[in-house]
Structures are given as C-alpha cells and as structure tokens.
C-alpha positions in Angstrom: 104.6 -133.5 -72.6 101.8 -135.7 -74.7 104.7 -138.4 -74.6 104.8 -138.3 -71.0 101.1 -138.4 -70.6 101.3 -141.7 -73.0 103.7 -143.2 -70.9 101.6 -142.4 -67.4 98.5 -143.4 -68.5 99.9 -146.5 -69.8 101.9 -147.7 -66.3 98.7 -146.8 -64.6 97.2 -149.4 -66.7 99.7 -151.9 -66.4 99.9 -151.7 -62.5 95.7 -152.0 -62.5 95.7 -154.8 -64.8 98.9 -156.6 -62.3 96.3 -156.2 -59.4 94.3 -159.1 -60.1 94.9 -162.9 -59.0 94.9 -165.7 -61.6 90.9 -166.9 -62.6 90.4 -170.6 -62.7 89.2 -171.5 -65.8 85.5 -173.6 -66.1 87.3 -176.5 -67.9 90.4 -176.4 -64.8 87.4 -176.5 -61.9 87.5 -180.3 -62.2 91.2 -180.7 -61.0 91.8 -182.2 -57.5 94.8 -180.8 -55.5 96.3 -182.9 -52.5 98.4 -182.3 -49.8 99.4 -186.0 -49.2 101.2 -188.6 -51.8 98.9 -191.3 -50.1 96.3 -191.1 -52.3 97.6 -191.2 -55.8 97.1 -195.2 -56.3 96.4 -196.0 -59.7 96.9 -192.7 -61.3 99.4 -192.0 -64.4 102.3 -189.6 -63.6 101.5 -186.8 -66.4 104.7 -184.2 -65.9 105.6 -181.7 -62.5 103.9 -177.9 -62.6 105.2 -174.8 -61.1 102.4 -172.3 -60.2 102.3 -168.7 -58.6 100.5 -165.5 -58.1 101.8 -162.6 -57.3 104.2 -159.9 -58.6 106.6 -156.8 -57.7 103.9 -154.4 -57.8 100.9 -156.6 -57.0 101.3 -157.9 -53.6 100.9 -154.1 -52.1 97.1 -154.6 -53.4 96.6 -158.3 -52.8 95.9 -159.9 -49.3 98.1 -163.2 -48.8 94.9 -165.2 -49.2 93.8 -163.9 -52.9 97.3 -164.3 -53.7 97.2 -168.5 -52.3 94.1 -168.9 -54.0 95.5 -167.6 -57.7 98.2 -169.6 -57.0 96.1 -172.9 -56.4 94.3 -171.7 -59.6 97.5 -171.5 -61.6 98.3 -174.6 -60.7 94.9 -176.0 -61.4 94.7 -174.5 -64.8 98.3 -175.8 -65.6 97.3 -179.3 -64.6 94.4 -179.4 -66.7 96.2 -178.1 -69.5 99.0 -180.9 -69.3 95.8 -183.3 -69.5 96.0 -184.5 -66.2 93.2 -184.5 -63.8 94.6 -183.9 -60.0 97.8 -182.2 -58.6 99.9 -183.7 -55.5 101.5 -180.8 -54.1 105.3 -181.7 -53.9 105.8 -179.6 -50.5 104.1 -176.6 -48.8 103.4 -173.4 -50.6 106.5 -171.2 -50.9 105.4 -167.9 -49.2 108.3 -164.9 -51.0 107.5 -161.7 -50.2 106.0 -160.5 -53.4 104.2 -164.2 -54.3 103.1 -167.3 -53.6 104.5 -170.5 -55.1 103.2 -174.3 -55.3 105.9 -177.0 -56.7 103.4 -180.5 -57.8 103.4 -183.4 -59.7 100.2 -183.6 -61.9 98.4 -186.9 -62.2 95.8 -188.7 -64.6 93.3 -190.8 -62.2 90.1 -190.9 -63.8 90.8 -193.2 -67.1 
C-alpha cells in the first residue's frame, strides 16, 4: 500500500511538472527569429535546430498558443546556445497533435 502511495504521489508530480511550456532564458531573449530567408545577408551559417513544446500528457493542459510560444523559446534558447544570434525558420511550424515543432537554420549576424 505505502508503495503504491509512492508511486501515485510521484506520477502526480511528474504530470504537474509536464504541464509547463519551455521558459526563455535572459541570455536567449536577444535571438531574432524569421520567417523569410531574405534577410540573412551577411550572417555566418552556425548549424540547423530542432525545437518543440509539448508532450503526451501536456497538451490536455496547454492551449495551442503556450505550446507555439515554448516552442519559439526552445528554439531560441537552442540558438543561443549554438552561439548564434537569429534563427531562419526552415518552413512553418509543424502542428502534431500532442506538440508543436519548428525546423531552422541558426545564424551569426552581429560580428
């Protein structure tokens, strides 16, 4: 019984802590994002990213829009960490069911 407890208490944790989309992190805030390939003249190609929010469990608890937004920040976060400094999304988001996915190329254009 005290087993079974254990094991409740800690899936109810588990599915709380899936519940919330990805933060963007101070340092990350700085990354640009773009929609269009147009405007990546003079930049330095730095490596692609793949980026999403979302989960089994956690899409019954997050609206489509919290679930874009963590994925943007992903992406962001990722970008930044790679050392590069804006993102050209590769092709719209990827809407599954239980997620939402970007696909970019991440840039260095502020040398």
């Amino acid at each position: 019984m005290k087993n079974r407890k254990l094991f409740l208490t800690s899936l109810a944790l588990l599915l709380l802590t899936g519940c919330a989309n990805i933060p963007l992190e101070k340092e990350a805030a700085s990354v640009k994002v773009y929609f269009s390939l147009a405007e990546k003249t003079g930049c330095d190609y730095v490596g692609d990213v793949v980026a999403s929010d979302g989960n089994l469990v956690s899409f019954w608890f997050i609206s489509n829009d919290d679930l874009t937004r963590g994925a943007l920040n992903d992406i962001r976060n990722e970008a930044h960490q790679m050392g590069g400094d804006s993102v050209f999304i590769l092709r719209e988001q990827l809407q599954y069911t239980t997620s939402t996915t970007f696909v970019g190329s991440v840039y260095r254009c502020n040398k």
